[in-house]
C-alpha positions as CSV (number, residue, x, y, z in Angstrom):
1,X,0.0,0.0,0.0
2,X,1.0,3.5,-0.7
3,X,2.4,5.6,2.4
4,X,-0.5,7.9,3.0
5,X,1.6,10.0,5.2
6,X,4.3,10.7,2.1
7,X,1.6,11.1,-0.8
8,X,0.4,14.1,1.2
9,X,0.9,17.3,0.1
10,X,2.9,19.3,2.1
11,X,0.7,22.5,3.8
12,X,0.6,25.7,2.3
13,X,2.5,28.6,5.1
14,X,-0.2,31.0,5.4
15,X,0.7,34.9,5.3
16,X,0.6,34.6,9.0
17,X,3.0,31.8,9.4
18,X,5.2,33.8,7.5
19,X,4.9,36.9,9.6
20,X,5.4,35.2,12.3
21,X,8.6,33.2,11.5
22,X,10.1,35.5,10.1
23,X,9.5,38.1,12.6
24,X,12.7,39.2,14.9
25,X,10.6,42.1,17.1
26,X,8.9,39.9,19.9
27,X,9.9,41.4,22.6
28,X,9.9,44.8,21.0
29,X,7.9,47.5,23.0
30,X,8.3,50.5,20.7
31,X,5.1,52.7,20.3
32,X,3.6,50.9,23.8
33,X,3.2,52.8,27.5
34,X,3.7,50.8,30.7
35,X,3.1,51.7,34.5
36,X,5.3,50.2,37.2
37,X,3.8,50.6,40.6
38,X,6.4,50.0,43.3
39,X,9.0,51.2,40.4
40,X,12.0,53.6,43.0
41,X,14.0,50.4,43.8
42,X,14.7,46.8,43.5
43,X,12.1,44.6,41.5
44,X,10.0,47.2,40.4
45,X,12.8,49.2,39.3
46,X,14.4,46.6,37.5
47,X,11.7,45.8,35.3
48,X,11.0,49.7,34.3
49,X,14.3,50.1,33.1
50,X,13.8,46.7,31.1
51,X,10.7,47.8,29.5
52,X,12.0,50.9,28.8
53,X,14.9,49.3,26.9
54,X,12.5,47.6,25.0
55,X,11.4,50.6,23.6
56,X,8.3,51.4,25.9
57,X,7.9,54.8,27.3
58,X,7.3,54.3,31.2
59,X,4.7,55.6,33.9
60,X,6.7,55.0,37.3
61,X,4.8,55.0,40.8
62,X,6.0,55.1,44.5
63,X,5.6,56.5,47.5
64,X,8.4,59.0,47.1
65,X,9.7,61.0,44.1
66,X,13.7,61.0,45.2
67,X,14.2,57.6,43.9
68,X,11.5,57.5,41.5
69,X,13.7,60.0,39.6
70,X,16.9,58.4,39.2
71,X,14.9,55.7,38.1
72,X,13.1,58.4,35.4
73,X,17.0,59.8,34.8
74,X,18.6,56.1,33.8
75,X,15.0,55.9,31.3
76,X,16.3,59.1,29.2
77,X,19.6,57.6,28.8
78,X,17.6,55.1,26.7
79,X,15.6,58.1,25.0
80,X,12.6,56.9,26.3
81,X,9.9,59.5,28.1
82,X,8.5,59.1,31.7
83,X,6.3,60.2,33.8
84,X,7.3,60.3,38.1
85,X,4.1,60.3,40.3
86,X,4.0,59.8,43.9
87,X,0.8,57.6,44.2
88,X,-0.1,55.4,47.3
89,X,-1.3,52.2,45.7
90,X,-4.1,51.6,48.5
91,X,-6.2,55.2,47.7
92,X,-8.7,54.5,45.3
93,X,-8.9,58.1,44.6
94,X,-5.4,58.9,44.0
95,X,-4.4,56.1,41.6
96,X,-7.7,57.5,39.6
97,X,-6.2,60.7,39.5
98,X,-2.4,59.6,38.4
99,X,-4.1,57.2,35.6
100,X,-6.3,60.3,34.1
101,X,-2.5,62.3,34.6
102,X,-1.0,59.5,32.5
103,X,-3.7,59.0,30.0
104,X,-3.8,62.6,29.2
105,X,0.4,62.6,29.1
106,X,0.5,59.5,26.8
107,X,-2.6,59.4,25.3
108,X,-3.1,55.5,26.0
109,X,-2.0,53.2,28.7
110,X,-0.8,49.2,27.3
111,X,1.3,47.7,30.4
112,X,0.7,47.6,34.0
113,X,2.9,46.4,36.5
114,X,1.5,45.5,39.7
115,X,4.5,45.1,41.5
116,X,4.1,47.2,45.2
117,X,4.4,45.2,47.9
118,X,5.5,45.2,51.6
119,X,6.5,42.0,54.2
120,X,4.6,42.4,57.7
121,X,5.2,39.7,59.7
122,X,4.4,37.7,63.2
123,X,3.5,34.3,64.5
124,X,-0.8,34.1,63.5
125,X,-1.5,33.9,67.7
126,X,0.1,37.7,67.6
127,X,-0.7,39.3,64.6
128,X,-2.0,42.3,64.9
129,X,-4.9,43.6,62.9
130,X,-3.0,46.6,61.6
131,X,-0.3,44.4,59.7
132,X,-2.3,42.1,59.2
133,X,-4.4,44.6,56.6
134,X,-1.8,47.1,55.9
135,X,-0.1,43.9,54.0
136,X,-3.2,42.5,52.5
137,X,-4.4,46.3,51.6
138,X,-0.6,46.7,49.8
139,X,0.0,43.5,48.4
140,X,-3.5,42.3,46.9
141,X,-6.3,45.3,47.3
142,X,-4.1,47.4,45.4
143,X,-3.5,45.1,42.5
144,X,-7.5,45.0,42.7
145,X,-7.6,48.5,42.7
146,X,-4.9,49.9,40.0
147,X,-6.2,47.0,37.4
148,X,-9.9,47.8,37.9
149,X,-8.9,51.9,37.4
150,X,-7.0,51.0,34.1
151,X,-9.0,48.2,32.5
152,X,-11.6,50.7,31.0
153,X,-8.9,52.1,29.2
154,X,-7.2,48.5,28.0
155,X,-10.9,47.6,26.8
156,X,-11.8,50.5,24.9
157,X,-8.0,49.8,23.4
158,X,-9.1,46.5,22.7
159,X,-5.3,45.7,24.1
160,X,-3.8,45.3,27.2
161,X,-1.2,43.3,29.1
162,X,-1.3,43.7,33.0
163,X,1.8,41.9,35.0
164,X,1.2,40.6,38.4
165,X,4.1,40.2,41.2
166,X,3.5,37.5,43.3
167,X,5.5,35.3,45.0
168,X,6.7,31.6,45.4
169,X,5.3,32.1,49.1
170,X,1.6,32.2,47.7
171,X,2.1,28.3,47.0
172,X,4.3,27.4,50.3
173,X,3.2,28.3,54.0
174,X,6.0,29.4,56.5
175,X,6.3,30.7,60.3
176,X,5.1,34.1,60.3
177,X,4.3,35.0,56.8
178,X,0.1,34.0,57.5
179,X,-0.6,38.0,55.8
180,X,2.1,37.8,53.3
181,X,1.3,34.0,52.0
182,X,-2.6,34.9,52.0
183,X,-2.3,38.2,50.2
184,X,0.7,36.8,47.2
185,X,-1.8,33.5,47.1
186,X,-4.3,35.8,46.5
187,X,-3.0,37.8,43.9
188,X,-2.1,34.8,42.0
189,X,-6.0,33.6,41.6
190,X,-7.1,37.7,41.2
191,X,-4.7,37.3,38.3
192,X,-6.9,34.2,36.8
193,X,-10.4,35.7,37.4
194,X,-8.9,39.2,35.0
195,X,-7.8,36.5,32.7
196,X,-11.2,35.0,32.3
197,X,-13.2,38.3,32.2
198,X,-10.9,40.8,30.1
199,X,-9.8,38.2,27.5
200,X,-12.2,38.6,25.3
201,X,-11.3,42.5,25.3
202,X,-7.5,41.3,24.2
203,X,-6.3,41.7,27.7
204,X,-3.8,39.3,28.9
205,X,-2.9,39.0,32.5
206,X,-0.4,36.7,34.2
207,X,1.4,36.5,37.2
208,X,5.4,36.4,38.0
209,X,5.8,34.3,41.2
210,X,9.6,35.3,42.3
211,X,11.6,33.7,45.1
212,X,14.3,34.4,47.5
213,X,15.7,38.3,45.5
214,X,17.9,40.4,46.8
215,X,16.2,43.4,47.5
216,X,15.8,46.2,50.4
217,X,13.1,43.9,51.6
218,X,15.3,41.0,51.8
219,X,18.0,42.8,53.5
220,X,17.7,41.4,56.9
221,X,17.1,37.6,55.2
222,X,20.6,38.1,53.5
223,X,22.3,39.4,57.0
224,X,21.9,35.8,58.6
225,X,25.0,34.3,56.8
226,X,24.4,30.4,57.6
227,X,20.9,30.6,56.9
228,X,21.5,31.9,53.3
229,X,24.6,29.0,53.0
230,X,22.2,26.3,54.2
231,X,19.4,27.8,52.0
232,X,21.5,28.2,48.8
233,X,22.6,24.5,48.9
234,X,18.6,23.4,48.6
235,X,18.7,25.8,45.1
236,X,19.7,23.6,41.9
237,X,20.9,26.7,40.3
238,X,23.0,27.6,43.3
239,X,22.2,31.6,43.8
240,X,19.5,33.2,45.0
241,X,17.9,35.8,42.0
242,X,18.4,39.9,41.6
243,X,16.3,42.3,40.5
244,X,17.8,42.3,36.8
245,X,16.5,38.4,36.6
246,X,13.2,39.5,36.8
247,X,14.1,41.9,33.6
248,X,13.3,39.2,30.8
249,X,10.6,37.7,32.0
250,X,9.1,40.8,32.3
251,X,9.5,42.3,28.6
252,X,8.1,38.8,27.5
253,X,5.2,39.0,29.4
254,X,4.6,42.8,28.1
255,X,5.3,42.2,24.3
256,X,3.1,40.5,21.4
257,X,5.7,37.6,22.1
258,X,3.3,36.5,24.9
259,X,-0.1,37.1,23.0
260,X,-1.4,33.7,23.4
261,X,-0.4,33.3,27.0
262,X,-3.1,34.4,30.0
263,X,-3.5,33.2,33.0
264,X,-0.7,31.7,34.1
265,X,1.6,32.4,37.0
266,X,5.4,31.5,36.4
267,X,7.7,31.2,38.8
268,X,11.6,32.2,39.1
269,X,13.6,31.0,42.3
270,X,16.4,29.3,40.5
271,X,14.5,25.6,40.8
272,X,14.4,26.5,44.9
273,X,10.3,25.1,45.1
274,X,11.6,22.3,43.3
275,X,12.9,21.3,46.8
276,X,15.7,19.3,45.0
277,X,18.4,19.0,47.1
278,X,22.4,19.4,46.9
């Protein structure tokens, strides 16, 4: 009998294909406008400069303008525009009032980068009720808050891509983190009910679960010497990540190189939840 598999013709590459394949601008933001909440340092300020080099011209929030503008300085090395507001992520009215200030600057808005956060923590039989909702109020109402005040925008655009920060400790429990774990945890599943409700308006929203960075937040982890020897033995890459690992991931998740991908929360800690050990 004939092969049936080689008598068939091979498919025609439509137009598409073509663009596609031979397309070398993925991850090329050129033309696009992102806001980076918690952008003055670390994480945050990582992935602004990243999306910045990509080509994007960058809205950057925090809580003071000092650092926010050497953040905005590196940016016009890159001659790419910014914008510095001082915006506290948990007032409803104030992030209203920066995104109308940012709209009217840039005439659209395409990226969001929820990445403000804070640690508060104590063992559950003494946490108090203040940290317990300054955290939660920092770390998952305000992602609640700053998507909800752009996705109008987005869905009239018919476009959007909104960035989550996590964390790998919104899958893993530990001593003293019962705010931090429930708010990260939560953030993670916010991220899938955006998913399901802006898709059809060509939004795409995932979530970026980091582990054990290097950061200002981290400082005191990183004092404690044996720990961090101990800890970095149970990593299969063998380091522990900074803020410029983030920087990739970040500029995939932002460009049309990530159209097809909502959802979904990715996680980079070196392999560390792997729990693999030396």
């Amino acid at each position: 009998m004939p092969d049936r598999q080689a008598s068939r013709k091979p498919r025609r590459l439509r137009s598409a294909d073509v663009a596609l394949s031979q397309s070398s601008d993925w991850g090329d933001l050129t033309g696009r406008v992102a806001l980076v909440t918690g952008a003055s340092r670390g994480l945050g300020a990582a992935m602004a400069l990243a999306l910045a080099r990509a080509g994007a011209s960058v809205v950057l929030w925090a809580r003071q303008a000092t650092t926010l503008q050497r953040v905005a300085k590196t940016i016009h090395t890159f001659g790419r525009p910014s914008l510095v507001q001082v915006v506290d992520v948990t007032d409803a009215p104030a992030i209203r009032r920066a995104v109308t200030q940012a709209l009217r600057r840039f005439g659209q808005l395409d990226i969001v980068v929820n990445n403000a956060g804070m640690w508060g923590g104590d063992p559950l039989v003494r946490l108090s009720r203040k940290i317990w909702s300054d955290v939660v109020a920092t770390d998952l109402t305000s992602v609640f808050l700053v998507s909800q005040a752009v996705a109008p925008i987005m869905i009239r655009q018919r476009y959007g891509k909104i960035i989550n920060v996590a964390s790998t400790s919104g899958f893993l429990a530990h001593h003293d983190g019962a705010a931090y774990c429930t708010a990260k945890a939560g953030v993670m599943h916010l991220s899938r009910v955006m998913a399901v409700e802006w898709g059809p308006y060509g939004i795409r929203v995932n979530c970026i679960a980091p582990g054990l960075f290097r950061t200002a937040m981290t400082s005191d982890v990183f004092a404690d010497r044996a720990w961090l020897a101990r800890r970095r033995r149970q990593v299969p890459l063998r380091r522990f990540g900074e803020p410029d690992d983030l920087a990739g991931l970040a500029v995939f998740l932002a460009s049309r190189g990530s159209d097809h991908i909502t959802g979904q929360t990715i996680v980079i800690d070196g392999g560390a939840s792997l729990a693999v050990g030396a």
